[in-house]
KEZA-758250 format. One record per residue (C-alpha): z, y, x. Coordinates in steps of 0.02 Angstrom, whole numbers, plus 50000, padded with zeros to 5 digits. Each point is the difference from the previous one (the first is absolute). Layout:
N
ZYX;...
***
This chain:
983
462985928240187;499174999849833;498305005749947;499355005949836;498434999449955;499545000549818;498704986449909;499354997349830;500764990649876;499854982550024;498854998850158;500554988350124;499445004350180;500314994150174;499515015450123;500255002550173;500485014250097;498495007350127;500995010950113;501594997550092;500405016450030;500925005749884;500845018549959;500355008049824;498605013750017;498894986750034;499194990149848;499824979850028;498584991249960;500084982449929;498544988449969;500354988449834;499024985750062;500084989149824;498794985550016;499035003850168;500185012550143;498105006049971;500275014249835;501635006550048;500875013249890;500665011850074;501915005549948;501125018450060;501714997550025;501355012850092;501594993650075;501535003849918;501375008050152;501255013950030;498615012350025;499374998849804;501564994649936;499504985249960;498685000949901;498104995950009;498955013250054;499225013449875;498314985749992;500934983850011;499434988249865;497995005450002;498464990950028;498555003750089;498724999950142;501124999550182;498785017150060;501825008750101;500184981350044;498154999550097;500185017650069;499704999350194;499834982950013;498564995650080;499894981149903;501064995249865;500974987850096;501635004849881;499044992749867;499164984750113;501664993950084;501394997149847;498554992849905;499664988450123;501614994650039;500544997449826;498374988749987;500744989550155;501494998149953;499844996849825;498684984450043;500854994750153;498265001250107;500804995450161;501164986249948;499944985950096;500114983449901;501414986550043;498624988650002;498355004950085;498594989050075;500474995450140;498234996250061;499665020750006;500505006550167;501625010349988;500715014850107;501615002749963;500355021450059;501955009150000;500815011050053;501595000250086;501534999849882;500415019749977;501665003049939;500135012149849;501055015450094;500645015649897;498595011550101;498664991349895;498195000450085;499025012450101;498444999750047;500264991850175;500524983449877;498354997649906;498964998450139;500254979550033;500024997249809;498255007649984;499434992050173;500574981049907;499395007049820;498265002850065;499924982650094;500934990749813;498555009449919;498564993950125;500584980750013;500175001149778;498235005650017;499254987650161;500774985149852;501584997750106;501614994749902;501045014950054;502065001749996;500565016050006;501845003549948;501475012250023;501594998849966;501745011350074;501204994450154;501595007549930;501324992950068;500765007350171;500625014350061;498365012749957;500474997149814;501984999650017;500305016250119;498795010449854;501154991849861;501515006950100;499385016550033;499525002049831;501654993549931;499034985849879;499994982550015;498694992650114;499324990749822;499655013849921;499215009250159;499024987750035;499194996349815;499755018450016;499154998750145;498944987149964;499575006949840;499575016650121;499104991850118;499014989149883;499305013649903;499385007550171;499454986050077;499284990449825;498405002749902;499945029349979;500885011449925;501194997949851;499054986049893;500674993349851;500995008949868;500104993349821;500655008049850;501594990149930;500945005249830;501784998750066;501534995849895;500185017849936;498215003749989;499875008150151;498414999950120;500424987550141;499005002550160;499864983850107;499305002650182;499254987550138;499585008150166;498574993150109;499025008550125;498614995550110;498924988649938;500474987150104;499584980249930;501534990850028;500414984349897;501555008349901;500284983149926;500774994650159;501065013250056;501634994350069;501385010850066;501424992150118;501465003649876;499494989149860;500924986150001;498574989149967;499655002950156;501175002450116;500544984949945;498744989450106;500395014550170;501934988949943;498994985550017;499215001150166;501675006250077;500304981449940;498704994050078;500375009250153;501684994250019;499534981749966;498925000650162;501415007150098;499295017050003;501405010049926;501755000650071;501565010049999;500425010450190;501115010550068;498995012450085;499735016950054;499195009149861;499255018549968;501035008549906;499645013549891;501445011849930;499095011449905;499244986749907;501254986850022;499144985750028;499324989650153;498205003150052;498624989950101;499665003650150;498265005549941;500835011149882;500815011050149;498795011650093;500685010750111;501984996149984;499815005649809;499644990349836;498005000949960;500555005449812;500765016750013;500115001650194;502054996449979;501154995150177;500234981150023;501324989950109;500204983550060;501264989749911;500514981650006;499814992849820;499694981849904;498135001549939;498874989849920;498564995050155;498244994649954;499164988650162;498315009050037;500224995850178;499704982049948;498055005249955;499835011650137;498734987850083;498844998649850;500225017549949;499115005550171;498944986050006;499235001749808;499675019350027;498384995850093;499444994149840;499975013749901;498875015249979;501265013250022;499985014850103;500254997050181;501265013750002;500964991549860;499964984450086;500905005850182;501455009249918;500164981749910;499924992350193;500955014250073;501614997149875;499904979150014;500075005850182;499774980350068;500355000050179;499984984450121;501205000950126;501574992350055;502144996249934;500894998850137;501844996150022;501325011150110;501814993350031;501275012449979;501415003150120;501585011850021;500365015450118;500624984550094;498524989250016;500704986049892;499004991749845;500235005749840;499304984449927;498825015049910;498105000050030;499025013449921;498324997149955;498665010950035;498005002849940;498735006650114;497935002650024;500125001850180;500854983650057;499065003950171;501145012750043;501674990849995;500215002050194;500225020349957;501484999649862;501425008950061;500834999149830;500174996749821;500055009749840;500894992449844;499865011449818;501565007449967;499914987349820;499654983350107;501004987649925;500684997250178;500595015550027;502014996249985;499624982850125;499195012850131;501325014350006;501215001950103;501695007049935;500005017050123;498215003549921;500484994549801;500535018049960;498345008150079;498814985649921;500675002949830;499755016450024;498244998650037;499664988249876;500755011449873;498855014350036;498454990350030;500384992049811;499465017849956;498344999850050;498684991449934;498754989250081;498785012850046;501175012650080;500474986750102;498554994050068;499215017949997;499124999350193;500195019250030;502204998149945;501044999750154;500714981750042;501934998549973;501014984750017;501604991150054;500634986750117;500484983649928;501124997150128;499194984350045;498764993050107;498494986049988;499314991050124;498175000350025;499194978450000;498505008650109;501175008450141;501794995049972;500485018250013;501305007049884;499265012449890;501165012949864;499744999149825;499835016449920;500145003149796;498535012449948;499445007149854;498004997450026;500324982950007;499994992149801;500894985849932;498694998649889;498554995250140;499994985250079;501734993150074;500715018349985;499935001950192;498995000050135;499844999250188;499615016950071;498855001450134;499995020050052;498604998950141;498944995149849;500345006249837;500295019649966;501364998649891;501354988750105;499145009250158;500565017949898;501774989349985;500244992050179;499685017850057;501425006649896;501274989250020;499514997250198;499544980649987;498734992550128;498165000749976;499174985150088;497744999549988;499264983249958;498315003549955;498915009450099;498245007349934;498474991750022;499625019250080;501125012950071;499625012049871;501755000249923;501295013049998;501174994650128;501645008849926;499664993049808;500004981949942;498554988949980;499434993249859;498334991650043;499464984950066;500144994250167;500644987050136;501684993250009;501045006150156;501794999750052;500104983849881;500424984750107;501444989250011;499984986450092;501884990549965;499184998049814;498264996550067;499255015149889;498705010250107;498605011449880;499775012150135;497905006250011;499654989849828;499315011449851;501195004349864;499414988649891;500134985050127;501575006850061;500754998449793;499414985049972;500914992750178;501475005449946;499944992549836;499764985350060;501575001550096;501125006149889;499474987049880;500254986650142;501655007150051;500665002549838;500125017450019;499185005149863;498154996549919;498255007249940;500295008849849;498785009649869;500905015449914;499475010249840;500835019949969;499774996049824;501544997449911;500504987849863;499845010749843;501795009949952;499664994649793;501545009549913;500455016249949;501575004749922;499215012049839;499804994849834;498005002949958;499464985250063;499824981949973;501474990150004;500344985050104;500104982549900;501274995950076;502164996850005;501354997350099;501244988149935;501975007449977;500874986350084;498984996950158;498565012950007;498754990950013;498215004849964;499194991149848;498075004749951;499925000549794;498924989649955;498315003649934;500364998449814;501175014250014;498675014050053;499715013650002;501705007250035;499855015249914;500785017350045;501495004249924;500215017949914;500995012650095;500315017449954;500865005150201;498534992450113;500155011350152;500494992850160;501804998950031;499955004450185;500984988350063;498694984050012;500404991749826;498395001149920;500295007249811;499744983449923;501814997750035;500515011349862;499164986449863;501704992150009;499624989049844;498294997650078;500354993750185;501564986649937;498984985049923;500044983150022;498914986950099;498994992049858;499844982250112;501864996750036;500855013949864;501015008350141;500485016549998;498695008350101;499495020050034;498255007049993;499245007450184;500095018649982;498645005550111;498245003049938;498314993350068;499335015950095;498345007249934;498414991450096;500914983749904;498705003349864;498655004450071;499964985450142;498924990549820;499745009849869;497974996850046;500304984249940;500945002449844;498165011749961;499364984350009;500964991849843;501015013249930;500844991449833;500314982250080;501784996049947;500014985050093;499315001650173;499915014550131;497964998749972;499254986149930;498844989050134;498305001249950;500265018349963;500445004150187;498714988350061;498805008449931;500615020250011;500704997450198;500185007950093;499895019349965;498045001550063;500315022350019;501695006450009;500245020350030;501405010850041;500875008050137;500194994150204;501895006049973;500134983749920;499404991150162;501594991850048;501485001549859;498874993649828;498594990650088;500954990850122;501314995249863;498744994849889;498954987950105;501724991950053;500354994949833;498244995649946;500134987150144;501394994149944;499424998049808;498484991750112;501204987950080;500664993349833;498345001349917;500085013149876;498605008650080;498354991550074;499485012150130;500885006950161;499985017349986;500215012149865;498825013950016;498244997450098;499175016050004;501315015450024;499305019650000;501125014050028;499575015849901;500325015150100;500945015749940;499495015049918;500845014650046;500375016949925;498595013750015;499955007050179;501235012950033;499325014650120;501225008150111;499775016350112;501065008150149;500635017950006;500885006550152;501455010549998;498725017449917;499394992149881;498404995750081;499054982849990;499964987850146;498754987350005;500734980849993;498884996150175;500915016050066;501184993450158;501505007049916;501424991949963;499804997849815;502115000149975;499725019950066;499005002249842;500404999949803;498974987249906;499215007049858;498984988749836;498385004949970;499204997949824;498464989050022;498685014549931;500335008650173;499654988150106;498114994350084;499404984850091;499355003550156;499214985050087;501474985050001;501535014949983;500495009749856;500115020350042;500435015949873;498535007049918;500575016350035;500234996750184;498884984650063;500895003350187;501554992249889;500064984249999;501094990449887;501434982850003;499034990049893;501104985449912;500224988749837;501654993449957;500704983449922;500275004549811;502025004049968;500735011149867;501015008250153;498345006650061;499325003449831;498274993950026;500074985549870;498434997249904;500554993749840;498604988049927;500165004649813;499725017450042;498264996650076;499554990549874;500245010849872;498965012050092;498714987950062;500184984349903;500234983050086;498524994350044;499875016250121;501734995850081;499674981650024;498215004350065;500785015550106;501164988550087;498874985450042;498635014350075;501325008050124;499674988850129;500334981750064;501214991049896;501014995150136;500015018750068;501135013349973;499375018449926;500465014349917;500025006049832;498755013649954;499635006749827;498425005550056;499534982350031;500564993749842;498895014649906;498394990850105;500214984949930;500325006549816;498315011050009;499204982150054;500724991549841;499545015849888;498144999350084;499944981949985;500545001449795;498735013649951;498414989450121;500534987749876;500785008449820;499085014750021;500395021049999;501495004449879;499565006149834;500515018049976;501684995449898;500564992450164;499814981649951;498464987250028;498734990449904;500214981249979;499194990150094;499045003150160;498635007450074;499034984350073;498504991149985;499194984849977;498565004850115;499514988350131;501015008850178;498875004650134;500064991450177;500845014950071;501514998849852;500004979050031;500265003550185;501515014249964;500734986449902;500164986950095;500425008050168;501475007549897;500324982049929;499974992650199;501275013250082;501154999749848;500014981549983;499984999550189;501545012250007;501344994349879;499764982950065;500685007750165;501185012349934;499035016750053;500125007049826;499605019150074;498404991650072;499554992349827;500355017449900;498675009050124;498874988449947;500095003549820;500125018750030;498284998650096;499204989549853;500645013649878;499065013350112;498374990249990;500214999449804;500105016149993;498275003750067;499304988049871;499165004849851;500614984949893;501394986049993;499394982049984;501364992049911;499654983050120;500475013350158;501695008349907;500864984249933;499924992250175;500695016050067;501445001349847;500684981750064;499945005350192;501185015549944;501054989249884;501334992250134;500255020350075;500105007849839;500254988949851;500175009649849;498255012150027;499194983650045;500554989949799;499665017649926;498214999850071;499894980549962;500335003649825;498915015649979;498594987850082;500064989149849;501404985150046;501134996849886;501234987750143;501165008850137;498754999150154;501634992650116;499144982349993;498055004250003;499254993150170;500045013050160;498365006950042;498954989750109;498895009750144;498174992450020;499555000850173;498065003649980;500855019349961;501065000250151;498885000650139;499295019450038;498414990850091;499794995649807;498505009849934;499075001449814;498504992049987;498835002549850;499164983149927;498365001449911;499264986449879;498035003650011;500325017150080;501235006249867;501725002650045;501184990849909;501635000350081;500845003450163;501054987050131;501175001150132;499494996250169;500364998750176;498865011250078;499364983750128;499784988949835;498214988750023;498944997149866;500504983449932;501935008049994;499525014449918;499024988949871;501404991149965;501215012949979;498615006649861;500044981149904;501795002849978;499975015149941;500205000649804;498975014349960;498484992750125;500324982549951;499475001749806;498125003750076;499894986850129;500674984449912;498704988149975;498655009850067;498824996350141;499925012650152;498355004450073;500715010050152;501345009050066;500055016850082;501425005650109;500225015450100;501795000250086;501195011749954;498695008349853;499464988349860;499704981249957;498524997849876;499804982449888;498205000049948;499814986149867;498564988249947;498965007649852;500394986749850;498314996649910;499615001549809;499964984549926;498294995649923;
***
């Protein structure tokens, strides 16, 4: 898109675009800023498009004062924000040195790694950046060292499925997207735009987006595709596979067809694919395995550690799932009752109840399966199997899905009783848990109790309550006391012990009988670490031609880049698309100079993001992952903020291989990320929905109709009244309303788009807007009503402090304050705003923080001047919330420095207290100044608050006092001895 905008003969300008909404009958404003953001000229320019034809609009190419530009807004906040951000940018004011003094304190604040997707931001997005900006801009200002950097997770399958819906390479998307998303999520509105002479004189228009005003390092951003760095996510596979932590395995894997690839199991909710809700199988396949299970221990253990969310921290306990409990061994026999020379191994928690299995339950993919079958039931097990490969892991285990399975054929006889007991094939048992079978005990666990009843096997009780309050015709569950569980040929009797007595006896005599042992089981799964698409990293590693075998390249060959391929859809049949860079994948084994071809499959997507926090720390280090003293110093992440549906898949993968990295000594501390918040969402405006029966008429929601008798019909939000806690028509309060606020989706069509706001409201409203909905770690709902509050406190808050407009729409330099001395009531304002503020970022309850600063603005307004030692303290309290009013004020104040390093207000304590009261201090019974304090303050304290003061001291240094007189709570007077005349 070109722009044309006409200039003078040889006058060189750099300008930048205030408004970001842009249409051909409206004119854009651009402010030249030349030498400093403070004089700005002012520039008209019309976009060229098919509307016009092309050309600039009948006033493109004229100067003058921006009064269309400043119509209905109720600060100048177009002007305020680009200037700002240009001055940022251009002096790199929140840069973070490579070296710093390491003797500051440092806080080190990030977000969680957002990948740049086609749908670009809405507001929902900006709601953690501006929660972390505010903190980065507190710590800068309490003399911390702060690191605050962003970079782009692009690899995976977000980034690939847009590429191949949009028919472009996933490169290109995703430099688009970045580019997008960085202009959103950056420093608002379209910024810089210089004036080149191209190679045939033309005008040249170059653009760089930003948009909020957030303070991220940009020197540091990283993105997962550079090869720069994925080079080192090569290099701790390495690592990984040095310690015996990555292997090869045939195992059952989810399947996705629709995006043809293999997916975790966190990746699969609900039998589909988490991207794009597609239909996965179960299919046998050779994948790369990563061993979390081998840090299972200290991945529970280290959690108590950390300050995250409780919440956060029992999904992380709930999917290690450790159990204690107890492998025990069953031989197998025929229809006969002759050995097999089989035993199948099975894991259980309730070891007590061994006297109550009346059979077993293998997976239909037990590795066993063939040695267990007999040859009449072959046909009917492969059968099964066949269907049940269909399903995925939660349909199977599913409680409320009706049990189905299939006899074996053969039998197992139980250590505890010597009874023969059948072994059934079932799908709700998993291969993929524990020994892939299990020993069913139906008069104590609902699901084989659902299954003996079905397939008529017997039921035997060995447990009975501590009290007869259980449903006699359903299993129980609970705890108890061991009956029916004695034999005395084996010299095993738990009968009347607990439980928990009755587990551990039997432990102890499997273990001495060889029957089995005490065992402690995890549901977590070794990480599935392959996918077979091409936007990802590939593996550094071969396979030799003659013999296969796996050979690691070493680490002078990395990064192994990406090869260039024009077809990189999946091929549907399991070979990833790598397999198409024919020239790519044959290569030869730089060690031995065999012939040798390249792994095809790609790292999946968390690969990335399992360190980029440490590649923040040291991003240009050619040489090491992060350079020692650097990491020492910056780890771990001290705030780290993003979303709880990261709980498990990110999080879990990325404290696995920071332990690792810990392990080999890369890293010096245990855990990545010590303090964790989760942001809550913000949902679409709420939606308002009324019943009509079958006339026309409207039923009330409380009504006790059935509400699928009625048509549903939307009503606009001007119609509708609050009554008490429920929302009614303001027609018709009898009719109340269905209240409710949606999750943002363009299906719906409630997406807020965040440049649109600001164009109407500026940035500073939306970042202040979205940090005064409510608790951070709450979710709410958009309102533009809300959003017009906080922009009437920003407009109140610049004309306290600028002053009234003059009548051409625009405002005097300067400000409006004083350099009188502030009264005791404006001093106690103050620093009650300074306490709560201070008091309330430092615990995240930004809404709390903004109330605070609305209520100090009220008081100001009631005051008849503005003591320039009350507003500059106030101007750095409002800096962190809204950044760009706050330098525009600094400046018009009289500083000639960005304000983002200038020390955070301190609150005096002898103007917190309300029993604080003003008492007058005389000097010889005139009045000379006034003091704070407490309204029980004795003589001798009030005496000495008066000493210290510096208007009271000037009159009482080196003089001698005759007397005091104190009345509590009304006046202190200092009568002083009468000097002589000298003779």
């Amino acid at each position: 898109m070109h722009q044309h905008c006409k200039r003078p003969a040889g006058l060189a300008m750099e300008v930048q675009l205030l408004h970001s909404t842009i249409s051909p009958s409206r004119p854009l404003y651009f402010v030249a800023t030349r030498l400093t953001p403070r004089r700005p000229v002012f520039v008209r320019c019309c976009l060229s498009s098919a509307d016009n034809g092309g050309r600039g609009g009948e006033n493109s190419g004229t100067y003058g004062t921006p009064q269309a530009a400043q119509q209905r807004k109720a600060y100048p906040f177009d002007e305020i924000e680009p200037r700002w951000q240009l001055y940022w940018e251009e002096n790199r004011t929140f840069r973070t040195p490579d070296e710093v003094d390491m003797s500051k304190p440092k806080c080190y604040i990030l977000d969680m790694f957002p990948y740049p997707s086609g749908a670009g931001l809405h507001v929902g997005h900006p709601l953690g950046y501006t929660a972390t900006d505010i903190l980065s801009r507190y710590k800068r200002m309490k003399g911390f060292n702060v690191l605050h950097p962003m970079g782009w997770d692009a690899f995976g399958l977000p980034a690939e499925q847009y590429a191949i819906e949009t028919g472009t390479h996933p490169k290109v998307t995703t430099m688009h997207n970045i580019r997008r998303f960085r202009s959103q999520v950056c420093l608002t509105m379209i910024t810089r735009v210089e004036f080149l002479t191209g190679p045939k004189g033309g005008e040249m228009l170059k653009m760089k987006l930003k948009s909020l005003g957030f303070s991220y390092d940009w020197d540091r951003e990283i993105s997962t595709t550079e090869p720069k760095y994925y080079k080192w996510t090569q290099w701790i596979f390495l690592q990984l596979l040095k310690k015996g932590l990555a292997y090869q395995a045939e195992v059952p894997v989810n399947w996705c067809p629709a995006l043809g690839t293999v997916l975790a199991n966190e990746e699969v909710i609900n039998g589909v694919s988490e991207r794009g809700s597609h239909p996965v199988i179960r299919k046998p396949m050779r994948q790369w395995m990563l061993k979390i299970t081998a840090y299972a221990d200290r991945l529970l253990e280290d959690l108590e550690e950390l300050e995250w969310p409780e919440s956060i921290k029992e999904m992380q306990r709930n999917w290690i799932g450790r159990s204690e409990g107890a492998e025990v061994e069953f031989g197998i026999l025929d229809s006969d009752g002759s050995e097999l020379g089989v035993k199948l191994s099975v894991y259980t928690t309730r070891p007590d109840t061994i006297f109550g299995v009346t059979y077993l339950v293998a997976a239909p993919e037990h590795s066993l399966l063939y040695s267990i079958i007999s040859k009449e039931q072959l046909k009917h097990v492969e059968k099964y199997s066949e269907l049940a490969a269909r399903k995925s892991e939660l349909e199977r285990t599913e409680l409320q899905k009706k049990k189905t399975g299939v006899f074996s054929g053969s039998y197992a006889k139980n250590p505890a009783t010597g009874a023969l007991i059948p072994i059934w094939i079932a799908d709700y048992v998993l291969g993929s848990y524990g020994t892939g079978a299990i020993m069913a005990v139906p008069a104590h666990d609902f699901r084989d109790h659902e299954f003996a009843l079905k397939y008529q096997i017997p039921i035997i009780k060995v447990v009975k309550p501590f009290e007869a309050s259980h449903v006699l015709d359903e299993p129980y569950t609970g705890d108890g006391f061991a009956i029916n569980s004695s034999n005395q040929l084996i010299n095993l009797d738990i009968n009347g012990l607990s439980c928990k007595e009755a587990a551990s006896k039997v432990i102890n005599w499997l273990e001495s009988s060889s029957h089995g042992k005490k065992k402690v089981n995890y549901k977590l799964r070794d990480w599935l670490f392959a996918r077979q698409r091409y936007w990802g990293e590939p593996f550094p590693i071969i396979f030799l031609d003659d013999t296969g075998e796996i050979v690691p390249l070493p680490e002078n060959e990395l990064p192994v880049t990406l090869p260039e391929l024009d077809d990189f859809t999946p091929t549907g049949t399991g070979e990833p698309p790598l397999t198409r860079a024919t020239s790519w994948v044959k290569t030869i084994d730089p060690i031995s100079h065999r012939p040798a071809r390249r792994e095809t499959n790609t790292m999946p997507q968390w690969a990335g993001s399992c360190w980029y926090y440490l590649r923040f720390m040291d991003p240009n280090n050619s040489t090491a992952l992060v350079e020692k003293s650097k990491e020492r110093y910056w780890g771990p992440v001290d705030i780290y903020v993003g979303g709880a549906e990261h709980s498990v898949l990110h999080l879990l993968y990325a404290r696995f291989w920071h332990k690792v990295l810990y392990d080999i000594g890369v890293v010096s501390t245990k855990e990545p990320f010590h303090c964790l918040i989760n942001q809550g969402l913000i949902l679409g405006q709420i939606e308002y929905t009324a019943y009509k029966d079958k006339d026309g008429k409207f039923v009330s929601a409380d009504s006790d109709c059935n509400p699928s008798d009625h048509i549903q019909e939307n009503i606009s939000a001007e119609k509708v009244a609050k009554v008490g806690d429920f929302h009614v028509l303001k027609d018709n309060p009898n009719i109340r309303l269905i209240a409710r606020a949606y999750k943002m989706s363009k299906s719906r069509g409630n997406v807020i788009n965040p440049d649109d706001v600001i164009s109407e409201y500026g940035a500073d409203s939306l970042r202040l807007y979205e940090m005064f909905m409510g608790p951070l770690r709450d979710s709410k709902s958009w309102s533009t009503g809300g959003i017009e509050g906080v922009h009437r406190f920003l407009a109140r808050t610049w004309r306290l402090i600028v002053g009234s407009p003059l009548p051409t729409g625009l405002y005097k330099d300067g400000t409006v304050v004083t350099n009188d001395e502030p009264t005791v009531d404006q001093f106690q304002s103050l620093h009650r705003c300074i306490a709560k503020v201070s008091e309330e970022i430092q615990g995240t309850r930004f809404n709390t923080g903004i109330s605070a600063m609305m209520e100090f603005i009220n008081a100001a307004y009631k005051w008849d001047r503005y003591p320039k030692s009350v507003i500059e303290p106030f101007v750095l309290l409002l800096s962190p919330y809204a950044p760009h009013m706050a330098e525009e004020l600094w400046s018009r104040l009289g500083h000639s420095k960005s304000l983002a390093y200038e020390h955070f207000p301190v609150a005096r304590t002898e103007y917190l207290s309300d029993s604080k009261i003003v008492l007058p201090v005389q000097i010889n019974g005139k009045t000379r100044a006034t003091i704070m304090v407490d309204e029980t303050c004795s003589e001798d304290e009030a005496f000495r608050l008066a000493s210290s003061d510096e208007k009271l001291s000037k009159f009482l240094l080196g003089k001698t006092i005759k007397k005091r007189i104190y009345v509590p709570r009304r006046i202190l007077n200092v009568i002083l001895e009468t000097q002589k005349a000298r003779s």
